[in-house]
Chimera marker file (.cmm) of the C-alpha trace (Angstrom):
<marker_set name="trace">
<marker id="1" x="74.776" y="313.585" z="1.971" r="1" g="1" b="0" radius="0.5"/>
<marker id="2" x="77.117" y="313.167" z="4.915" r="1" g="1" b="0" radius="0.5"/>
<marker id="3" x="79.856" y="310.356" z="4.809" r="1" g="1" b="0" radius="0.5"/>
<marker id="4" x="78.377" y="308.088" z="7.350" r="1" g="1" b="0" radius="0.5"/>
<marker id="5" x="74.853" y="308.152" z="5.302" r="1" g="1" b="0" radius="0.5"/>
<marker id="6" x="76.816" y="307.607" z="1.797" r="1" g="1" b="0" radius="0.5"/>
<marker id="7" x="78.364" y="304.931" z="3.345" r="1" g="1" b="0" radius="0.5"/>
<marker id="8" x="75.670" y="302.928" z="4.646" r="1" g="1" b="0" radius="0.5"/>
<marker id="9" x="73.687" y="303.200" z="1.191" r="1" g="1" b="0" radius="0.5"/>
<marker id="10" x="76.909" y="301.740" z="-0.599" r="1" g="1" b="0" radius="0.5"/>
<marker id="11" x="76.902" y="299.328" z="2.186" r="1" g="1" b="0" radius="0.5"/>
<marker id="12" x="73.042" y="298.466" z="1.692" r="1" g="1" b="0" radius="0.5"/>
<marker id="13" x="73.339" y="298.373" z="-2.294" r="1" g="1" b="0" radius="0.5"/>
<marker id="14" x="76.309" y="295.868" z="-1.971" r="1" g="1" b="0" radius="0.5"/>
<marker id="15" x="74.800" y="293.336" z="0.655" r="1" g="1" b="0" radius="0.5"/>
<marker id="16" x="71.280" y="293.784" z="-1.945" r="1" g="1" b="0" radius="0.5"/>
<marker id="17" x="73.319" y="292.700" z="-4.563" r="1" g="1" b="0" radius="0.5"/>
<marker id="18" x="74.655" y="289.764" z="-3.257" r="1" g="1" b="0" radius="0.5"/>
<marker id="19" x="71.354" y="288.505" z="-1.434" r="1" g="1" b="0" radius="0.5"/>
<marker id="20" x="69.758" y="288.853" z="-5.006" r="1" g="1" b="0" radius="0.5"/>
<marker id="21" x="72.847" y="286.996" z="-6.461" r="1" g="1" b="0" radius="0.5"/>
<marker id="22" x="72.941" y="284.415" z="-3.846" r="1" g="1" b="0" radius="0.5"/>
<marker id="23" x="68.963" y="283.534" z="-4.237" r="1" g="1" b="0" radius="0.5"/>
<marker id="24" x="69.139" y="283.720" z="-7.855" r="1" g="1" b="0" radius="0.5"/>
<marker id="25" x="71.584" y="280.707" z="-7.920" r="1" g="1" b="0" radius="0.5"/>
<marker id="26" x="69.930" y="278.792" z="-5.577" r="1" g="1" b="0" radius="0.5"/>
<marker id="27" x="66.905" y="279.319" z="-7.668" r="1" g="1" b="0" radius="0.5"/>
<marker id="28" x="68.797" y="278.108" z="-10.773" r="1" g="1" b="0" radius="0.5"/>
<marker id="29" x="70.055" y="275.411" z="-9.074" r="1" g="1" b="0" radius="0.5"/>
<marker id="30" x="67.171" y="273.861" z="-7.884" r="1" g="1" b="0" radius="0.5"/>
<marker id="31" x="65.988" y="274.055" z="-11.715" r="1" g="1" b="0" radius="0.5"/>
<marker id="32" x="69.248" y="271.800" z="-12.075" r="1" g="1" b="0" radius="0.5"/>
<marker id="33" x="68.251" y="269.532" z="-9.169" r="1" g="1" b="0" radius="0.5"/>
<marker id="34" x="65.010" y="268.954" z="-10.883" r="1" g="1" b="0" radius="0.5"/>
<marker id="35" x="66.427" y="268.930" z="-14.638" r="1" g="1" b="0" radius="0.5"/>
<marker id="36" x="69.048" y="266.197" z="-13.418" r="1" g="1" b="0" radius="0.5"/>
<marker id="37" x="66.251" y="264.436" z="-11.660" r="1" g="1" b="0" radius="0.5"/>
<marker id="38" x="68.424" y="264.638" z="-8.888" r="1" g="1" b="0" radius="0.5"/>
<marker id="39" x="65.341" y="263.390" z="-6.788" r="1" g="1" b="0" radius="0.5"/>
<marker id="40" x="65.720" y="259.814" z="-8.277" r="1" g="1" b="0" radius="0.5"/>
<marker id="41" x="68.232" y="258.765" z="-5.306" r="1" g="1" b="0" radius="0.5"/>
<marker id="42" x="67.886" y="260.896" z="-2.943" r="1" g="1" b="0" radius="0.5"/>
<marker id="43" x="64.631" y="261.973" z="-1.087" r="1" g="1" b="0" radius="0.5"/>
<marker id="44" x="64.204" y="265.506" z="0.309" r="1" g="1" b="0" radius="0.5"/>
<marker id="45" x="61.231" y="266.702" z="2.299" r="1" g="1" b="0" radius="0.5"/>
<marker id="46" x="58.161" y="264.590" z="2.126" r="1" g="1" b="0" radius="0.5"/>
<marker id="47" x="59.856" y="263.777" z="-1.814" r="1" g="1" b="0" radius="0.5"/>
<marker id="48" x="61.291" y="260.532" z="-2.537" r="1" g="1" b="0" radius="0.5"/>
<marker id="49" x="63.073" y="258.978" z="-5.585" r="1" g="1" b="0" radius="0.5"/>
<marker id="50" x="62.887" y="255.571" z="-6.373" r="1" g="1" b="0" radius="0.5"/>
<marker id="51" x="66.304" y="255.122" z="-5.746" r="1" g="1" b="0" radius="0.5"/>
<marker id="52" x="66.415" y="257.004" z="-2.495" r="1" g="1" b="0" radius="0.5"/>
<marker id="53" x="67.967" y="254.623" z="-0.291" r="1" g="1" b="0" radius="0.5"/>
<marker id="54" x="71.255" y="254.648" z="-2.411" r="1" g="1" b="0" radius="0.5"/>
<marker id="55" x="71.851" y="258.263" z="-2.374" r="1" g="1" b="0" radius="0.5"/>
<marker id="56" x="69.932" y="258.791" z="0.909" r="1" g="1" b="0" radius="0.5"/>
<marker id="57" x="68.431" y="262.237" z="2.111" r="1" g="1" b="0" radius="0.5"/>
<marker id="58" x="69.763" y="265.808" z="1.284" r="1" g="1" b="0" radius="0.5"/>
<marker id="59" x="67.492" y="267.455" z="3.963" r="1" g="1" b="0" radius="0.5"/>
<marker id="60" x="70.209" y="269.893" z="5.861" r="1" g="1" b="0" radius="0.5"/>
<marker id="61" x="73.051" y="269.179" z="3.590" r="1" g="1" b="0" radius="0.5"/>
<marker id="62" x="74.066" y="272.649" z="3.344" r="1" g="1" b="0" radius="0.5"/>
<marker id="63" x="74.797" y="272.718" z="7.686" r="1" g="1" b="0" radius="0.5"/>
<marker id="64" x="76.547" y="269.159" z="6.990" r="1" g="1" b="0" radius="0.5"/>
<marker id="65" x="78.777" y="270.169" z="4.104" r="1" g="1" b="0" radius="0.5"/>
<marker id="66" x="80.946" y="273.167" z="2.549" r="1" g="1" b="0" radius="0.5"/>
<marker id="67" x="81.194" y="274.252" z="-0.862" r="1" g="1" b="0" radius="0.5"/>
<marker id="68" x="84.831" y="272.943" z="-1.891" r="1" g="1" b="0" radius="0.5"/>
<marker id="69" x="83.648" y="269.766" z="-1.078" r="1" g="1" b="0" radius="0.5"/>
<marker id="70" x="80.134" y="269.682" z="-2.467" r="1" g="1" b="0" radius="0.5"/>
<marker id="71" x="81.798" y="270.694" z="-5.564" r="1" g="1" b="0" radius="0.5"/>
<marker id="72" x="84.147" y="268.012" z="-5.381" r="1" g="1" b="0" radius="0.5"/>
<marker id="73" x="82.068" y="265.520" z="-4.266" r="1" g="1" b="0" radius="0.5"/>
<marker id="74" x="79.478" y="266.501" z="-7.269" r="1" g="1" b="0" radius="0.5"/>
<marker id="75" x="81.966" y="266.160" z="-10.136" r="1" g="1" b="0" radius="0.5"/>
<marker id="76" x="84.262" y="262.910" z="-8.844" r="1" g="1" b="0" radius="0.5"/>
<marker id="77" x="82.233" y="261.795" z="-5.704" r="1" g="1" b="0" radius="0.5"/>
<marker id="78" x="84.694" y="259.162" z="-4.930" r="1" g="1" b="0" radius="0.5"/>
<marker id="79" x="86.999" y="261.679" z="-4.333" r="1" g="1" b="0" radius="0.5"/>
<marker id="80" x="85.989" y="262.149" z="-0.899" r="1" g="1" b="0" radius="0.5"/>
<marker id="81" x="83.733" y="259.303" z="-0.254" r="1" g="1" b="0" radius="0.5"/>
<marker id="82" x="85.852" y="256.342" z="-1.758" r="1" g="1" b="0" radius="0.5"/>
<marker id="83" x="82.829" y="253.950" z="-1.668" r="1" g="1" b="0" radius="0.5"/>
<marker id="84" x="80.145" y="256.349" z="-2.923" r="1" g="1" b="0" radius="0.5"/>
<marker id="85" x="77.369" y="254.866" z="-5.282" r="1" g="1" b="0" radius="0.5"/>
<marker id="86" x="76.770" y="258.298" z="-6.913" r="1" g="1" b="0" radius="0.5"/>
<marker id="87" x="78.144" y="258.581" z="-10.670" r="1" g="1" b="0" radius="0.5"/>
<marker id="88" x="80.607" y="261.198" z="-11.568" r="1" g="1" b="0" radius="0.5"/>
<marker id="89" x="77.980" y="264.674" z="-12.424" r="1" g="1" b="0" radius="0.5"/>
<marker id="90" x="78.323" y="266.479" z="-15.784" r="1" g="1" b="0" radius="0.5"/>
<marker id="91" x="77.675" y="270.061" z="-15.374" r="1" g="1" b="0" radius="0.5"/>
<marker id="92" x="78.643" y="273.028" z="-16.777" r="1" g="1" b="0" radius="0.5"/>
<marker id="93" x="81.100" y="275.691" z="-14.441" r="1" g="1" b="0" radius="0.5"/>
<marker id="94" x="77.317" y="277.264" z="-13.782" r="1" g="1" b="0" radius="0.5"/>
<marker id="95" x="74.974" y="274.690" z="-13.051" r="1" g="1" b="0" radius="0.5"/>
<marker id="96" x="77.900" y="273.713" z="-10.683" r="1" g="1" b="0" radius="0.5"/>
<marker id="97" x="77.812" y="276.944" z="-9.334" r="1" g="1" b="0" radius="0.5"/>
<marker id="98" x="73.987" y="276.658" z="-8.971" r="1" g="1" b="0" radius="0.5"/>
<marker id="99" x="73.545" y="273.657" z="-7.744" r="1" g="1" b="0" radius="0.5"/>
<marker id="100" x="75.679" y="274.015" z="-4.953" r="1" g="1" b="0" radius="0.5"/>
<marker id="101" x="73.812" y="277.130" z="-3.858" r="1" g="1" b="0" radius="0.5"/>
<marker id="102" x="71.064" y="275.444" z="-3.517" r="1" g="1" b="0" radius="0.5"/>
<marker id="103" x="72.033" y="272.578" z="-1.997" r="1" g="1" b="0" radius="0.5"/>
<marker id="104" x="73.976" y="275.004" z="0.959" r="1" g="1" b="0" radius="0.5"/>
<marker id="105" x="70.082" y="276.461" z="1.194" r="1" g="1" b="0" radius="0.5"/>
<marker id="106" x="68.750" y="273.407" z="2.437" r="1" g="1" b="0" radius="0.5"/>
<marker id="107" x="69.200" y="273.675" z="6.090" r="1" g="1" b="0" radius="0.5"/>
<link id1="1" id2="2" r="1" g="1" b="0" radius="0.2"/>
<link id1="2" id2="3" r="1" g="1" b="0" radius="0.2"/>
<link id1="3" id2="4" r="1" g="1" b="0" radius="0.2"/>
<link id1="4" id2="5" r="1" g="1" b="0" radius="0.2"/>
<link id1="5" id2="6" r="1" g="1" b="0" radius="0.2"/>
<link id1="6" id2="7" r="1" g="1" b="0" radius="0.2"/>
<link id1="7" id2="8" r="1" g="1" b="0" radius="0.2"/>
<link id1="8" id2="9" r="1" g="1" b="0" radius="0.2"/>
<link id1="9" id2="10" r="1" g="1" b="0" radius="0.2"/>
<link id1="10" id2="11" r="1" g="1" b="0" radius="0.2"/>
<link id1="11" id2="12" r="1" g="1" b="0" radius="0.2"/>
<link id1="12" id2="13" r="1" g="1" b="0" radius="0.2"/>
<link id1="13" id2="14" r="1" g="1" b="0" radius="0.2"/>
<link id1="14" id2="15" r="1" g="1" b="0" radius="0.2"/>
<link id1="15" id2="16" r="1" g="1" b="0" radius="0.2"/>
<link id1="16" id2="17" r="1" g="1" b="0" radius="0.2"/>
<link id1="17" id2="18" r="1" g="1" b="0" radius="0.2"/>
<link id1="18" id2="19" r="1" g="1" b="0" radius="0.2"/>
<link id1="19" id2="20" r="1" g="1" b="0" radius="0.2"/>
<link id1="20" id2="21" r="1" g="1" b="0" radius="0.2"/>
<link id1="21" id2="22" r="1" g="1" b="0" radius="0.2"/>
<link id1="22" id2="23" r="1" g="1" b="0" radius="0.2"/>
<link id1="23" id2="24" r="1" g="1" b="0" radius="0.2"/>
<link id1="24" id2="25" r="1" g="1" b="0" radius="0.2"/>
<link id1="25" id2="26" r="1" g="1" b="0" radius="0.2"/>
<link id1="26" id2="27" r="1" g="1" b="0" radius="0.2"/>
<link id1="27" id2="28" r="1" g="1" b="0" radius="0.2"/>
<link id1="28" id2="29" r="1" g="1" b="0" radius="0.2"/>
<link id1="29" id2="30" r="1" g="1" b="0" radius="0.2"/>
<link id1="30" id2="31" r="1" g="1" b="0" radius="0.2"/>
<link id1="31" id2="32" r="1" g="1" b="0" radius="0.2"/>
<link id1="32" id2="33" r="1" g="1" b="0" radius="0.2"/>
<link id1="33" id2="34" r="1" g="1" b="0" radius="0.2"/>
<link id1="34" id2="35" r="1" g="1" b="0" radius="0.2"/>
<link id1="35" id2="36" r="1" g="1" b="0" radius="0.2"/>
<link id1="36" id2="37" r="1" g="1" b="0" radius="0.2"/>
<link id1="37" id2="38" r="1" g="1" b="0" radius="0.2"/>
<link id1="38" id2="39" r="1" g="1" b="0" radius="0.2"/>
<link id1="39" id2="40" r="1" g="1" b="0" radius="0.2"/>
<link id1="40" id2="41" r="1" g="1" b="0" radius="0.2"/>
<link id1="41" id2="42" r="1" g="1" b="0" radius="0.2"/>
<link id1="42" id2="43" r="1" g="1" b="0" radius="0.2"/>
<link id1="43" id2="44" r="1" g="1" b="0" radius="0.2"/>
<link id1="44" id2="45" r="1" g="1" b="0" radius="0.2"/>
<link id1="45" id2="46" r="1" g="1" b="0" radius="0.2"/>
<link id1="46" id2="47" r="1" g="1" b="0" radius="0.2"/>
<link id1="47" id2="48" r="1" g="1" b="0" radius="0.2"/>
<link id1="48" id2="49" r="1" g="1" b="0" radius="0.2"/>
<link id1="49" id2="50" r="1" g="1" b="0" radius="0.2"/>
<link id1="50" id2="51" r="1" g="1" b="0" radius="0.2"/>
<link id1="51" id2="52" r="1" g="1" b="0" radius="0.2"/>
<link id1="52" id2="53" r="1" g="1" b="0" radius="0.2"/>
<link id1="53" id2="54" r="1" g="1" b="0" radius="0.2"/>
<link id1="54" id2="55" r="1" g="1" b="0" radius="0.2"/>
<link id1="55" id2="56" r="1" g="1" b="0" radius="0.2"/>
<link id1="56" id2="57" r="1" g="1" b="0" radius="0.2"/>
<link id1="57" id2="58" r="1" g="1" b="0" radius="0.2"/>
<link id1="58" id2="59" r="1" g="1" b="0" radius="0.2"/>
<link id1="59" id2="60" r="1" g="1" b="0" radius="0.2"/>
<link id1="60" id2="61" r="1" g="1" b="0" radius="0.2"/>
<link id1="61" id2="62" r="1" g="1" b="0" radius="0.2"/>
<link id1="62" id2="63" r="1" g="1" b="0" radius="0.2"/>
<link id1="63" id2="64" r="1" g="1" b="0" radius="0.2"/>
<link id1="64" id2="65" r="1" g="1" b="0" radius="0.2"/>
<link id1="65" id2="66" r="1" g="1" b="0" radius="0.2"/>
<link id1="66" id2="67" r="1" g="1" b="0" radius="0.2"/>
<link id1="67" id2="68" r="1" g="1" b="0" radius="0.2"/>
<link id1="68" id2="69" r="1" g="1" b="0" radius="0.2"/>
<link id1="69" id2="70" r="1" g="1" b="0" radius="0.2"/>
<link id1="70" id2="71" r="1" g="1" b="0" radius="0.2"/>
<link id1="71" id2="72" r="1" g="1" b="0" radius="0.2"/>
<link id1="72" id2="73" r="1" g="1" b="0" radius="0.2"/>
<link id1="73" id2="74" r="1" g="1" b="0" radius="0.2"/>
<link id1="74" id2="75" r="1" g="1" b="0" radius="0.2"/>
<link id1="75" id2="76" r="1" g="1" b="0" radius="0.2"/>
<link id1="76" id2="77" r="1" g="1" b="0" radius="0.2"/>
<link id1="77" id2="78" r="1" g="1" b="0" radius="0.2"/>
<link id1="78" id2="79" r="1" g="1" b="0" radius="0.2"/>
<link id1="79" id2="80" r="1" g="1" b="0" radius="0.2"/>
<link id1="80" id2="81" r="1" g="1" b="0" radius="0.2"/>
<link id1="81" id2="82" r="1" g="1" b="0" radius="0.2"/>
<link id1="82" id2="83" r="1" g="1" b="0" radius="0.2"/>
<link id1="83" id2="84" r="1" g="1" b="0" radius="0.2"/>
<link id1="84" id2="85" r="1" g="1" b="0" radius="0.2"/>
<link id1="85" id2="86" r="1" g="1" b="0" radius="0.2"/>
<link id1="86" id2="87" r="1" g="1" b="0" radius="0.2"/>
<link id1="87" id2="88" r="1" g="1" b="0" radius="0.2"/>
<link id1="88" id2="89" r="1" g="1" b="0" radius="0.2"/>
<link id1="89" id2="90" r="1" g="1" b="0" radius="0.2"/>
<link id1="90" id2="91" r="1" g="1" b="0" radius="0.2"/>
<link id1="91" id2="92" r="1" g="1" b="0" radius="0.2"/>
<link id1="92" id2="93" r="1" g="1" b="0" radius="0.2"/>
<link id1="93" id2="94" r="1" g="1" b="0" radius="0.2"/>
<link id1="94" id2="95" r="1" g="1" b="0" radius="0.2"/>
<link id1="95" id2="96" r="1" g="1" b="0" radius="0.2"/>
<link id1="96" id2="97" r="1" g="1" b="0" radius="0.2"/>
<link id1="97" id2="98" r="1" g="1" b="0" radius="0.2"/>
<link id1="98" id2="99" r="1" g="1" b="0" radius="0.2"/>
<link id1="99" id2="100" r="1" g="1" b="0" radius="0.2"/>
<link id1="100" id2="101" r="1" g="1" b="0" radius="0.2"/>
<link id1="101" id2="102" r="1" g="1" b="0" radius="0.2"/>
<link id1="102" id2="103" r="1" g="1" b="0" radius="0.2"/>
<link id1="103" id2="104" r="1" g="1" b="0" radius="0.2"/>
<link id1="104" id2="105" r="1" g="1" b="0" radius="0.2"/>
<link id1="105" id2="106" r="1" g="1" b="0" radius="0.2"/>
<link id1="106" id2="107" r="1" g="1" b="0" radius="0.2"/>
</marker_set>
């Protein structure tokens, strides 16, 4: 196999991996979305919580905000909105992880 071709498949197999890796959390973390009930204050789509005019809408969140500060904002929210309504989030270092994958997916 000549270098340029071995290459490219190492190249392929790499970016394959992390495409699966990448959709697999977002995946996981719209399981956490919906396990947290996430939907209860904010609305997203044609969905809307009860509560959605506190937390407002997450539609294009992940063009609006980075992942430092949706991980932040998740676990101490008035760390970087000092008036926020949302309650401090208890996740594990994965459904972190998860969440935020999915929330940088909706744009």
């Amino acid at each position: 196999m000549p270098i340029v071709s071995g290459v490219f498949l190492i190249w392929a197999v790499w970016i394959g991996v992390g495409i699966g890796s990448a959709m697999a959390g977002e995946e996981e973390g719209k399981k956490v979305f919906e396990e947290k009930n996430c939907i209860r204050c904010h609305s997203l789509g044609e969905e809307k919580g009860k509560m959605a005019q506190l937390g407002g809408p997450l539609d294009g969140i992940g063009s609006k905000r980075e992942t430092a500060w949706l991980k932040s904002y998740l676990l101490d929210p008035k760390s970087q909105i000092p008036d926020a309504k949302m309650p401090k989030q208890t996740l594990t270092d994965k459904e972190l992880e998860d969440l935020v994958a999915y929330l940088l997916n909706l744009k």
